[in-house]
ROVEXFI-585267 format. One record per residue (C-alpha): x, y, z; residue number from 1. Coordinates in steps of 0.1 Angstrom, whole numbers. Example, Ala and Ser with C-alpha at 12.3 -4.5 7.8 and 13.67 -1.06 7.14 Angstrom:
REM residues 2
<pt><xx>123</xx><yy>-45</yy><zz>78</zz><vexgu>1</vexgu></pt>
<pt><xx>137</xx><yy>-11</yy><zz>71</zz><vexgu>2</vexgu></pt>
REM end
This chain:
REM residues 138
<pt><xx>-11</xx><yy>109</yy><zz>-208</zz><vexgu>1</vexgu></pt>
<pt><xx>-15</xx><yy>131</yy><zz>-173</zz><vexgu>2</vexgu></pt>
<pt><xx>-15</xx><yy>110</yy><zz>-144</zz><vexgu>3</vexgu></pt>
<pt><xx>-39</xx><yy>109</yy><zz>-119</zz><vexgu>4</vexgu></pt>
<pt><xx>-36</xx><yy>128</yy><zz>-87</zz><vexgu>5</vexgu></pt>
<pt><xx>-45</xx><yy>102</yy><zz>-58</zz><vexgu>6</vexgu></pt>
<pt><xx>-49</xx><yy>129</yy><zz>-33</zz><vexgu>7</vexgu></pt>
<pt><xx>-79</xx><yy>122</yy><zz>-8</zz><vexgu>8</vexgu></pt>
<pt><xx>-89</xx><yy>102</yy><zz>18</zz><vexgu>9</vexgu></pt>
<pt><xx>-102</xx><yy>66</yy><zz>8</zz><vexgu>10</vexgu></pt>
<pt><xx>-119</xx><yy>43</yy><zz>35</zz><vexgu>11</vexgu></pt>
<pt><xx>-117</xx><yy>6</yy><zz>28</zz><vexgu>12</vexgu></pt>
<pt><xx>-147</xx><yy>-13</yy><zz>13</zz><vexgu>13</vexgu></pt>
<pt><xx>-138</xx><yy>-50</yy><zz>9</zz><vexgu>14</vexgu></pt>
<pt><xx>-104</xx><yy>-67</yy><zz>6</zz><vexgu>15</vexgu></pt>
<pt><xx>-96</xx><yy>-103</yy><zz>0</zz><vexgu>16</vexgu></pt>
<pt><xx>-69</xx><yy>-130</yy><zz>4</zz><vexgu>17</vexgu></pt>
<pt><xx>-54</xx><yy>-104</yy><zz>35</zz><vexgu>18</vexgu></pt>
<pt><xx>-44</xx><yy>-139</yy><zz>55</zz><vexgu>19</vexgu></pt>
<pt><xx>-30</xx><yy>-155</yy><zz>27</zz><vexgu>20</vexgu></pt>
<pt><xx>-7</xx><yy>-124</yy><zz>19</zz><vexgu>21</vexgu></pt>
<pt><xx>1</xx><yy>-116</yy><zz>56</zz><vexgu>22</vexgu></pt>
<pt><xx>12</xx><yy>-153</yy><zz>63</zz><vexgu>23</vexgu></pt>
<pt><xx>39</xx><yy>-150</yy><zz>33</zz><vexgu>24</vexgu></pt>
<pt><xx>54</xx><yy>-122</yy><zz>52</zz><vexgu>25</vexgu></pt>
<pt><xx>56</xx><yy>-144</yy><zz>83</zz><vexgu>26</vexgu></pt>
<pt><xx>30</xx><yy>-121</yy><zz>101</zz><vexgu>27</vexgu></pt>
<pt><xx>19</xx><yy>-144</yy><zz>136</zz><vexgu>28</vexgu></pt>
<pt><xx>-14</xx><yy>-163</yy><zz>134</zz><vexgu>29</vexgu></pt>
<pt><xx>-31</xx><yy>-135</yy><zz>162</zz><vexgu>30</vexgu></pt>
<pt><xx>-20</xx><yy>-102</yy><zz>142</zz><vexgu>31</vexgu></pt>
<pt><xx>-32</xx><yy>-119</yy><zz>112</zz><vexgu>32</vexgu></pt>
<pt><xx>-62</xx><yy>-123</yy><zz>124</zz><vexgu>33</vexgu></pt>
<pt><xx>-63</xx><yy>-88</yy><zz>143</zz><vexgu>34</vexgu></pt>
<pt><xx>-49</xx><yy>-71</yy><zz>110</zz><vexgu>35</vexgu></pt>
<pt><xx>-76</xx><yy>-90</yy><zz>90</zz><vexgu>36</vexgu></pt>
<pt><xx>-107</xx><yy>-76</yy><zz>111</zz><vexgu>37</vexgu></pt>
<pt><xx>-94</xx><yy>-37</yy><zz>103</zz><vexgu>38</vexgu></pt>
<pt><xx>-108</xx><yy>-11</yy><zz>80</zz><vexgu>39</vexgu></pt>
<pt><xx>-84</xx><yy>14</yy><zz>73</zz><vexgu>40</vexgu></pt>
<pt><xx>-85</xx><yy>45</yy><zz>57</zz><vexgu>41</vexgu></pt>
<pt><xx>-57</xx><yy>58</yy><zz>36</zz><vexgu>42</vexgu></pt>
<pt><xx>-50</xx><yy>95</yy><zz>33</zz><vexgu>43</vexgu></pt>
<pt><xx>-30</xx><yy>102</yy><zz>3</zz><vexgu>44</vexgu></pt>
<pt><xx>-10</xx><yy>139</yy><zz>-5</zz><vexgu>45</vexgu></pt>
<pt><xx>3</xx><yy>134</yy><zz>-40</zz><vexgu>46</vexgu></pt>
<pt><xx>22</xx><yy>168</yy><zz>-51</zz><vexgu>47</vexgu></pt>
<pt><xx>23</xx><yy>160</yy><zz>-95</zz><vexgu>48</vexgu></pt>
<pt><xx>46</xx><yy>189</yy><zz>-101</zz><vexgu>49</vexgu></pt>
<pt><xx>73</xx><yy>175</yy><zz>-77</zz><vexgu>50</vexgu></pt>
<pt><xx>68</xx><yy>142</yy><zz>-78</zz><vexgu>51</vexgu></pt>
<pt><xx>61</xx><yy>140</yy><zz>-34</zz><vexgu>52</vexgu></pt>
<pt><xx>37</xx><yy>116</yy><zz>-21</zz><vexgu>53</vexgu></pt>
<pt><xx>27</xx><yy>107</yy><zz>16</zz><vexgu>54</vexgu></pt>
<pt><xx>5</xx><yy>79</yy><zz>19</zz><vexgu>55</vexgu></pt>
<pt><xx>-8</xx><yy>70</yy><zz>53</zz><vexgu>56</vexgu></pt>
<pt><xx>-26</xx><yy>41</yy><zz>65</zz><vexgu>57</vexgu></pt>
<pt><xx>-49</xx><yy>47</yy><zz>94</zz><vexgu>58</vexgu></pt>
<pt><xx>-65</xx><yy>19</yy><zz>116</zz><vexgu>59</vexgu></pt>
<pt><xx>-73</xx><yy>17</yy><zz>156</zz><vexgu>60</vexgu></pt>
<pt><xx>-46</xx><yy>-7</yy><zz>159</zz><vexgu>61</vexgu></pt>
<pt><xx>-12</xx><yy>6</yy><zz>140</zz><vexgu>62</vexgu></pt>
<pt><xx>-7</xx><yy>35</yy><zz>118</zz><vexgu>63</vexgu></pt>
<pt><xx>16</xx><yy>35</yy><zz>84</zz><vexgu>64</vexgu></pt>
<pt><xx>31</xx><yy>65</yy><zz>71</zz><vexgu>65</vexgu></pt>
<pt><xx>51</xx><yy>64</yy><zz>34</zz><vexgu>66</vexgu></pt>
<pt><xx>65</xx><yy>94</yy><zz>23</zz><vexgu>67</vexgu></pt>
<pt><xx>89</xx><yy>91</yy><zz>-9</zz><vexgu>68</vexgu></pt>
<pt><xx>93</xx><yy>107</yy><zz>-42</zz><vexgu>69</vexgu></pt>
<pt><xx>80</xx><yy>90</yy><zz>-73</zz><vexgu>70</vexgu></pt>
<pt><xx>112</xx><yy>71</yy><zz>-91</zz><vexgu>71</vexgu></pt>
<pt><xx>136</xx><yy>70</yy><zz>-63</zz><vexgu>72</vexgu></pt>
<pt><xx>147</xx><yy>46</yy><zz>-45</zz><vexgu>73</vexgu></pt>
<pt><xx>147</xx><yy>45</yy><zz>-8</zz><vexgu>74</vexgu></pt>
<pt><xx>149</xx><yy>32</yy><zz>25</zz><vexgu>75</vexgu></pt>
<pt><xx>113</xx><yy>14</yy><zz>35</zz><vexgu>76</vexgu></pt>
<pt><xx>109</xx><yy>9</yy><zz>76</zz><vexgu>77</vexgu></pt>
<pt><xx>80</xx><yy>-18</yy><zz>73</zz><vexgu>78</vexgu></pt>
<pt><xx>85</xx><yy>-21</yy><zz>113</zz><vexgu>79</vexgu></pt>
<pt><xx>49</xx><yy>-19</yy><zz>117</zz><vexgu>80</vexgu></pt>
<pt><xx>42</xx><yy>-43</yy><zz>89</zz><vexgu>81</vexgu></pt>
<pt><xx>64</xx><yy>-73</yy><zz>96</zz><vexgu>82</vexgu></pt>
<pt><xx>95</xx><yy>-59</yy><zz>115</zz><vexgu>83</vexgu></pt>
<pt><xx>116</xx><yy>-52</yy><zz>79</zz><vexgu>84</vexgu></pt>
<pt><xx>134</xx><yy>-30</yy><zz>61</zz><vexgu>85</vexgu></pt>
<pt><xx>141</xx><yy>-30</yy><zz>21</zz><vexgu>86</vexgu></pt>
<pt><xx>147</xx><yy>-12</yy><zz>-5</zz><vexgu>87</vexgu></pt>
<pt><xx>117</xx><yy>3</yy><zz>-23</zz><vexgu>88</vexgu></pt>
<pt><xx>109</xx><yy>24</yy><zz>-53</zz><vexgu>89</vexgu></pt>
<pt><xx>74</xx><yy>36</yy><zz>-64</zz><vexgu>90</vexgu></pt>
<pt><xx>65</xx><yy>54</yy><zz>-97</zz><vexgu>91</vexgu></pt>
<pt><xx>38</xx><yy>49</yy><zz>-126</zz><vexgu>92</vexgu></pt>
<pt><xx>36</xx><yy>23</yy><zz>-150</zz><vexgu>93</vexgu></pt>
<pt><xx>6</xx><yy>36</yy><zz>-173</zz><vexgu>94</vexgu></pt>
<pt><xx>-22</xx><yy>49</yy><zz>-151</zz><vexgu>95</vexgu></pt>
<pt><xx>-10</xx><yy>24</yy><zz>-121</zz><vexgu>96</vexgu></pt>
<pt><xx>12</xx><yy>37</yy><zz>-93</zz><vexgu>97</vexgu></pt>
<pt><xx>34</xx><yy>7</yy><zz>-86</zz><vexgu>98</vexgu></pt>
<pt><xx>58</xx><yy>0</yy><zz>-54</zz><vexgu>99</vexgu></pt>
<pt><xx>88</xx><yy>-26</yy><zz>-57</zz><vexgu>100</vexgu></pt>
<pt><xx>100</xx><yy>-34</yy><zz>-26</zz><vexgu>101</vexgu></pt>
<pt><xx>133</xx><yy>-51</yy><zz>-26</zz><vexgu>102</vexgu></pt>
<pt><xx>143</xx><yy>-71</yy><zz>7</zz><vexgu>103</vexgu></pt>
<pt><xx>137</xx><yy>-111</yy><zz>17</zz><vexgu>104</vexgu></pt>
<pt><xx>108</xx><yy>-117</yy><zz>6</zz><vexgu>105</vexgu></pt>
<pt><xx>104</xx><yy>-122</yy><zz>-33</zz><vexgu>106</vexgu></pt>
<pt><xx>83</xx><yy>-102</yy><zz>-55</zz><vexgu>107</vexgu></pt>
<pt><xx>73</xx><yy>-79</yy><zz>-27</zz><vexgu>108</vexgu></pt>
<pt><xx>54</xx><yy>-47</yy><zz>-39</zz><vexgu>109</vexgu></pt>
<pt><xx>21</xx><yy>-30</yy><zz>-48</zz><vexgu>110</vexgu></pt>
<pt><xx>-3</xx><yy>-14</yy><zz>-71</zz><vexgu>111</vexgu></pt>
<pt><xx>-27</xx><yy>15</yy><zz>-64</zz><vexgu>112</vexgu></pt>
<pt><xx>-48</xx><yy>25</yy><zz>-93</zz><vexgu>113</vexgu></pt>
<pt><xx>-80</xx><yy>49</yy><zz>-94</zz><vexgu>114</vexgu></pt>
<pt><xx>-111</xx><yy>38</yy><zz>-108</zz><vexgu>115</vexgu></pt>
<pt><xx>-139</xx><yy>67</yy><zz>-105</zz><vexgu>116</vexgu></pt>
<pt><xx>-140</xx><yy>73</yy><zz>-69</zz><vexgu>117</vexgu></pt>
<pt><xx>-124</xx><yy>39</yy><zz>-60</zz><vexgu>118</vexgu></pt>
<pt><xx>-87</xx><yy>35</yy><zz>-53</zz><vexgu>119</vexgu></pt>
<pt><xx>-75</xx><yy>-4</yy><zz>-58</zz><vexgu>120</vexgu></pt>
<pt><xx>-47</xx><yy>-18</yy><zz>-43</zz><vexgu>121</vexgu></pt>
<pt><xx>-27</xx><yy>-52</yy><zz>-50</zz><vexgu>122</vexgu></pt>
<pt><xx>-9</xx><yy>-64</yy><zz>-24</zz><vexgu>123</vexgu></pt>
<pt><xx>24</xx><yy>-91</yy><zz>-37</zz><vexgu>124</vexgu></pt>
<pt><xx>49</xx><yy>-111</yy><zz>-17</zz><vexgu>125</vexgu></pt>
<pt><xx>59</xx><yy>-145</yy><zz>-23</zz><vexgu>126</vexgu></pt>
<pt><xx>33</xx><yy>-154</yy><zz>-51</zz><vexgu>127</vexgu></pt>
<pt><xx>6</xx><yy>-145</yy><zz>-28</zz><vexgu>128</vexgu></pt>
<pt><xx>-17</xx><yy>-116</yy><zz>-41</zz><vexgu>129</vexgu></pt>
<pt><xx>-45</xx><yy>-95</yy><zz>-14</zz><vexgu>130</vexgu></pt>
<pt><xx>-65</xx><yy>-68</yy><zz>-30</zz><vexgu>131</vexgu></pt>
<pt><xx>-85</xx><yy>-42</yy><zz>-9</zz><vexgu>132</vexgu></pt>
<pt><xx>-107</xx><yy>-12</yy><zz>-24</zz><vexgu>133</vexgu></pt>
<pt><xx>-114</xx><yy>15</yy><zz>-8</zz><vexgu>134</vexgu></pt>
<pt><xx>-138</xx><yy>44</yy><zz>-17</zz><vexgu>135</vexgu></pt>
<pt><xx>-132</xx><yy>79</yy><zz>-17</zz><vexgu>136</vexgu></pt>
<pt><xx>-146</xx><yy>103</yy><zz>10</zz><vexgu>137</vexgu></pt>
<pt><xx>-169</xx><yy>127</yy><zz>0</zz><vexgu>138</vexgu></pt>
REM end
């Protein structure tokens, strides 16, 4: 089975449970609610034959860039995020790119999975789970 190729750029439809989520990472009550009120859009380069992806965030308040290589672990700077650092890996699990992110806070990762022209992503940390959708541009 081929796996998708993400590449694009997605702006966010809905999301839910993005307060909940945030507060498990010990995010402050004011970004929370700042971080709450964005709609990013994510810009995805995913390179199949070599396994390179850069997935960036984009809001009017903070930008995220990840840039990793499917199956390998590395260092994740989540600075921007919640001021941490852990270890983090990233590759398929059936047609679902997942992210385990290994650090102090349990259960920490993600899912992005396409479906049509929507990209889904679960957000985990702590037992707490936000989702967001975003569409694809055309």
């Amino acid at each position: 089975m081929s796996k998708a190729n993400m590449t694009g750029t997605y702006h966010m439809v809905s999301q839910e449970n993005m307060d909940s989520y945030l507060s498990a990472l010990d995010v402050n009550f004011a970004l929370r609610k700042v971080v709450c009120m964005l709609k990013p859009t994510k810009q995805i380069q995913h390179d199949p034959s070599t396994g390179h992806m850069n997935i960036k965030t984009i809001t009017t308040f903070k930008n995220f860039d990840m840039d990793f290589y499917l199956g390998k672990e590395f260092t994740e700077d989540l600075q921007a995020v919640d001021g941490r650092k852990c270890q983090t890996t990233v590759d398929w699990q059936g047609d679902k790119l997942v992210c385990e992110q290994k650090g102090e806070k349990k259960g920490r990762g993600w899912t992005h999975w396409l479906d049509g022209n929507h990209l889904h992503l679960e957000l985990r940390a702590e037992g707490v789970t936000a989702k967001q959708v975003f569409k694809k541009a055309d």
